[in-house]
N, C-alpha and C positions, 0 to 999 in steps of 0.2 A: 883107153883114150876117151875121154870127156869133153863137151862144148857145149857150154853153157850159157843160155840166157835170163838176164835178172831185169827185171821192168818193172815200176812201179803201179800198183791193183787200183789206184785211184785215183786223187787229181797230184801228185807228186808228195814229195816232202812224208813218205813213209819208213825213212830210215834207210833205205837200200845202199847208203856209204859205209855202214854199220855191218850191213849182211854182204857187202863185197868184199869187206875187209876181214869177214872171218872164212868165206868162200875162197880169197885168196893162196891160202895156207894150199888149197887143194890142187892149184892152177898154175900153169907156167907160164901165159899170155894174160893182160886185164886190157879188154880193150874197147875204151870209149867211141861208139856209133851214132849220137844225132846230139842234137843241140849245144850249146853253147856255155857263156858265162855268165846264162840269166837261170843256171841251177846249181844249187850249193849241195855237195854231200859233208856230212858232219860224220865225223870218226872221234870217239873217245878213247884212247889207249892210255891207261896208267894214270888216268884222272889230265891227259892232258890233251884241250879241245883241237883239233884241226878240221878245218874246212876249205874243201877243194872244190872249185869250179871250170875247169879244164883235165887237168892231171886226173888220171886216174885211180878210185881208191886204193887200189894196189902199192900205190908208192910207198906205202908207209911201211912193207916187208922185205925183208931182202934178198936179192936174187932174183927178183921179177921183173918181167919186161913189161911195161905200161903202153901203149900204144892208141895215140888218138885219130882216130878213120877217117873220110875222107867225108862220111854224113854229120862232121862237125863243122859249126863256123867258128872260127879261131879269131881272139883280138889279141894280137900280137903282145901288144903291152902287159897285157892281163894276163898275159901265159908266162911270160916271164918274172912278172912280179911274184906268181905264186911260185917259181922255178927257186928263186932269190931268198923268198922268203924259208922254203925246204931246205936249201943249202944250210944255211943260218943253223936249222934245229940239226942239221945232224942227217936230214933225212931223205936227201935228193945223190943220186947218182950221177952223170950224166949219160953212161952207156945203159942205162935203162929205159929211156924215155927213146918212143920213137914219132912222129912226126910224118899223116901223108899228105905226100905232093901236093892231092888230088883236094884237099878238105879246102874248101872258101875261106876269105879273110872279111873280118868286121873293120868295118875302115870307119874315120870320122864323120862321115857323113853319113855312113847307117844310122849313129846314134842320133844325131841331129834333127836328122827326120823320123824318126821311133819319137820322140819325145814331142818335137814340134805337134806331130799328126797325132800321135795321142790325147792333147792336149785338146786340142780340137774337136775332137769327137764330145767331148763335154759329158752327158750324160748317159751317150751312146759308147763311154773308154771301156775298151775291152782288159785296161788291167797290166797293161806291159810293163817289163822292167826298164826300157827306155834304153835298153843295152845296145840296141842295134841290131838284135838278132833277127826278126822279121824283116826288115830290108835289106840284110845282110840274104837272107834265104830269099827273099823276090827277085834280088839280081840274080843270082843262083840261076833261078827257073828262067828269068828271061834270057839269061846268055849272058848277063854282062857279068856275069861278076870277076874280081880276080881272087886268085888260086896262088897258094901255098908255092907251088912251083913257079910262079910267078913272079913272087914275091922274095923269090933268090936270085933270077935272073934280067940285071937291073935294067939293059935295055926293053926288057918286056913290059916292066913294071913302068916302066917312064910312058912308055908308048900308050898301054889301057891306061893307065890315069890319065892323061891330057884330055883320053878323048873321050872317057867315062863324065870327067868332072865338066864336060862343057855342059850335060844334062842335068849334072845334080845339082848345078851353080843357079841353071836356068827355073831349076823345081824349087831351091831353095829361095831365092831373090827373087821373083817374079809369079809364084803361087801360093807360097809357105808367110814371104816375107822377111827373111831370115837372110844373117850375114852367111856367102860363100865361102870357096877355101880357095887358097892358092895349090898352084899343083906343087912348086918346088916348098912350102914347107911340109906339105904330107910326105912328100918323096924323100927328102933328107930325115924326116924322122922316121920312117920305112925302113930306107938303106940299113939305117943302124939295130933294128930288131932283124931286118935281113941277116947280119951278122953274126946276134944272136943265138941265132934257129937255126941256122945254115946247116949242122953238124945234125940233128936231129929228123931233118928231111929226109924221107924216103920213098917210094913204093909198098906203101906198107900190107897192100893187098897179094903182092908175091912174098912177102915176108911170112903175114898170118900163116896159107893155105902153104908152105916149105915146112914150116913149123906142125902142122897139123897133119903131116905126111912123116914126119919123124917122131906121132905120135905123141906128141903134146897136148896139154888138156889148156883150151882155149876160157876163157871167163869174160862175158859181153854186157859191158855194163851201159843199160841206157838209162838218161836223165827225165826229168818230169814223171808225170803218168800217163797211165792208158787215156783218162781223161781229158788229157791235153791234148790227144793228138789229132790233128788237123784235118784228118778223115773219120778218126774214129771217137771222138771226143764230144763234149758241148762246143758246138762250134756256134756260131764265131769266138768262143772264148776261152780258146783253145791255144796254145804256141803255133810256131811256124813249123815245123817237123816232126815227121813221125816218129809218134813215141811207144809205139808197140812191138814186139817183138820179129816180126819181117825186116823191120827196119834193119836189122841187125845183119842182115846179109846186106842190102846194099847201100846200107853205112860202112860198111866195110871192105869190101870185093870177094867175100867167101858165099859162098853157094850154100843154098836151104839142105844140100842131103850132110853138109856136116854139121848140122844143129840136132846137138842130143836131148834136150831138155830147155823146158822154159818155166824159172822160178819167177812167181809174182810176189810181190813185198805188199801186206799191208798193214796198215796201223789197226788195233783193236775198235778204235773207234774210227770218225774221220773227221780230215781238213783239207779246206783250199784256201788258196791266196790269188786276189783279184776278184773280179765283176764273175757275175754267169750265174748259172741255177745248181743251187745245193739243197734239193729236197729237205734232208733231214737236219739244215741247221737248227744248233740253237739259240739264240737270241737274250739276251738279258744276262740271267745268273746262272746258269745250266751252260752258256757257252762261254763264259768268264772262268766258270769252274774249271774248261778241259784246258781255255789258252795257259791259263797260271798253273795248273798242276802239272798241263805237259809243257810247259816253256814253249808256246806255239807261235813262236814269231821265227819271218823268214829269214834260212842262211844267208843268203845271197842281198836284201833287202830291208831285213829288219821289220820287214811288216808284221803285223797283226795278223796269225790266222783264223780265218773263220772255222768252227769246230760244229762238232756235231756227233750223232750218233750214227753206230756202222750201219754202211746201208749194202748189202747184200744183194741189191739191182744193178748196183754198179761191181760188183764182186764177181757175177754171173759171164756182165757184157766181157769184163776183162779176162776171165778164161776161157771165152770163146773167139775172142778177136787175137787173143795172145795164142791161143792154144796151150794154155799154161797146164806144166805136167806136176808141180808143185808149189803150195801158198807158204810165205813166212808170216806170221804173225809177229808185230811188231807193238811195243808201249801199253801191253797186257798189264804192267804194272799200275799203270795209273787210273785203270781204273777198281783197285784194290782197296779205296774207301767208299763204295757203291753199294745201295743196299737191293738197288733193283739197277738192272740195264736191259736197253730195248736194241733190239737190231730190226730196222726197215727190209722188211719183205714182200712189199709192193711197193706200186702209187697209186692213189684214185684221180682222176681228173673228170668234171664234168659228163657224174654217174660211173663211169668205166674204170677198170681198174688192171694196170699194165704189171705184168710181172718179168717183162725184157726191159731194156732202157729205151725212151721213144729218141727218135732219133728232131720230133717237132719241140720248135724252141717252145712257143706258146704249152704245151704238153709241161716242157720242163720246167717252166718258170712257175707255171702253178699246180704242181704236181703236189698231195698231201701225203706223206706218207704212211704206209700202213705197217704198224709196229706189233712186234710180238717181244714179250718181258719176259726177262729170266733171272732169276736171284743170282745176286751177287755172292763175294767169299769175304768182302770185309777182313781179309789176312795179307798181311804184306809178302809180297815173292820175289821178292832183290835177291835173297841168298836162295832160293830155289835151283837148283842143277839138272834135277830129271822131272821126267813127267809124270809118276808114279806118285810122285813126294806132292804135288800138286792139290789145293783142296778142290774139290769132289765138283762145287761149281764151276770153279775155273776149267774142268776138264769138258764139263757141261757145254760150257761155250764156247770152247776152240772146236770139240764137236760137230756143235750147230752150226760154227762159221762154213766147215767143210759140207758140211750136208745140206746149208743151200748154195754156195759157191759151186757148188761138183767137183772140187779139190781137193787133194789130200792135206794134209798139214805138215810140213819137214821140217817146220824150225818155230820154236817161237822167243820172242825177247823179254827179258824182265826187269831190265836198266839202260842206262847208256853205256858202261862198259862193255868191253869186247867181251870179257867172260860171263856176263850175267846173260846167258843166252842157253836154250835146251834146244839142242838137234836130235832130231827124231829120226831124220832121215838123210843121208849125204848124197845129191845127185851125183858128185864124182866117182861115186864107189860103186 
């Protein structure tokens, strides 16, 4: 038995739908623990693209049971259209998917106010999807929020909405500016995703820890990065939920003594999307090079990612805040027309030079980074299978990724298909 955790090693969007989806083969449980439908995992099977923002990557195998935790916020709508949309291809079950009670719901007036307040901030916008998911998580924390189990039992659900929406109506029309809701059309368009879901609801933390007592090897997949995470991240420009590997117990209701491992995903180089401090971007032609060669715009958004060179400070923070017991290397490929690449191995700021992550914004905003070069392979590694076969730089630098990370290396990728991938090492085994 195995239970496994997969987190992304930087600010998200390192491919981890990619590395669930071939993790899953090994797994009888995949089960999504924090954030929402403001993260997209992208899986390519047989040249054909899907992208999941709730469901988890598991769905795409068969015989596996997908389960989303209780440390997710759920938009009803949005879980279903992707439900609908799976049916369609061929590739949704319904006795696979389970659904907990316990997980919050993103309702319309999350999103209203994510985007109004964004908006607002002006030069101070930290960068949101406008999904709803931070308000969606502040009710959460203050007590208000409603909950999945809630949201099946309609006298409950009528009762919290009447007396929820006399605040939101107040915050919206009278601080914001913005038009109200009424309660009876959120409630009748409720009712009927209540309807929906109803079948999918469960307990789903007596389920996992039943499951992992009859020896099941568990797979916990959480969305963004270490970077994002709201304790452990560039904050303030960070999500709402914790997105490191803790999280995973109680996004879940499974306890830390049954976590066997914790895989970090990163990309060869790096990217984020949104406002905040990215030491080693690149700016101009250097980070046009990575957006267009890796296709660096967001699943979920469409945006533009900002790119740059791997920076190994942020590689350090993440397998110490994760506890990470193995890294995957992720879009090794693209950088296979390079004649020289640099990996950041400090920062200097004002004389001094940090070789942890500072946890001070001013630090990070002008933090320069301090780079050390390594020849590149200039060989293309799409058909590449083992690591052996590998040229001599390439092996060079997945090396050095581990040897300042303090990681070992289990996997790395050479395409976007499932199979152009070399595993090194299988945490399941």
């Amino acid at each position: 038995m195995s239970n496994i955790v997969i987190v992304g090693a930087q600010w998200g969007d390192e491919g981890k739908g990619k590395i669930v989806d071939i993790f899953t083969e090994y797994a009888d449980l995949i089960v999504r623990f924090q954030g929402g439908n403001n993260a997209g995992h992208t899986i390519v099977v047989d040249g054909e693209k899907t992208v999941l923002h709730l469901i988890p990557s598991g769905i795409l195998h068969q015989n596996k049971k997908c389960i989303i935790g209780n440390g997710v916020v759920v938009d009803p709508e949005v879980l279903i259209d992707e439900i609908d949309a799976l049916k369609k291809r061929g590739r949704f079950e319904d006795d696979r998917l389970l659904i907990s009670e316990d997980a919050h719901l993103i309702m319309p007036y999350h999103k209203k106010i994510d985007a109004t307040k964004e908006n607002l901030k002006g030069i101070r916008k930290i960068g949101t999807t406008g999904r709803g998911i931070g308000p969606a998580y502040e009710d959460k924390t203050a007590r208000a929020g409603i909950r999945v189990a809630d949201l099946i039992d309609e006298s409950v659900f009528r009762d919290k909405l009447k007396f929820i929406l006399m605040e939101k109506n107040h915050l919206l029309v009278n601080l914001l500016h913005q038009s109200g809701f009424e309660v009876h059309d959120i409630y009748d368009k409720y009712m009927g995703f209540a309807e929906r879901l109803r079948g999918y609801v469960t307990n789903t933390s007596i389920y996992i820890n039943n499951e992992i007592k009859k020896g099941k090897n568990v797979l916990f997949e959480g969305a963004q990065g270490t970077l994002l995470d709201v304790d452990h991240g560039t904050y303030p420009y960070v999500t709402s939920s914790n997105t490191v590997a803790g999280s995973a117990c109680s996004g879940t209701g499974v306890g830390p003594t049954h976590i066997n491992g914790v895989i970090g995903i990163s990309k060869a180089y790096t990217t984020r999307v949104g406002e905040g401090p990215f030491p080693t971007e690149q700016n101009g032609l250097m980070g046009d090079w990575f957006r267009e060669k890796g296709h660096e715009y967001g699943a979920t958004t469409g945006r533009p990612r900002r790119c740059g060179w791997l920076d190994a400070v942020v590689l350090r923070h993440a397998a110490r805040v994760n506890g990470l017991t193995g890294m995957v290397i992720t879009k090794l490929d693209i950088l296979s027309t390079l004649g020289k690449i640099k990996i950041c191995t400090g920062y200097t700021f004002e004389g001094k030079t940090y070789y942890e992550f500072p946890s001070n914004k001013r630090i990070m905003l002008g933090a320069e980074p301090v780079y050390e070069e390594m020849d590149g392979w200039m060989e293309d590694l799409s058909d590449i299978r083992d690591f052996d076969s590998l040229p001599s730089n390439t092996k060079k630098y997945i090396n050095r990724i581990a040897e300042l990370s303090g990681v070992e290396t289990i996997m790395v990728s050479v395409g976007m298909e499932r199979d152009q991938t070399i595993l090194l090492k299988n945490p399941f085994e």
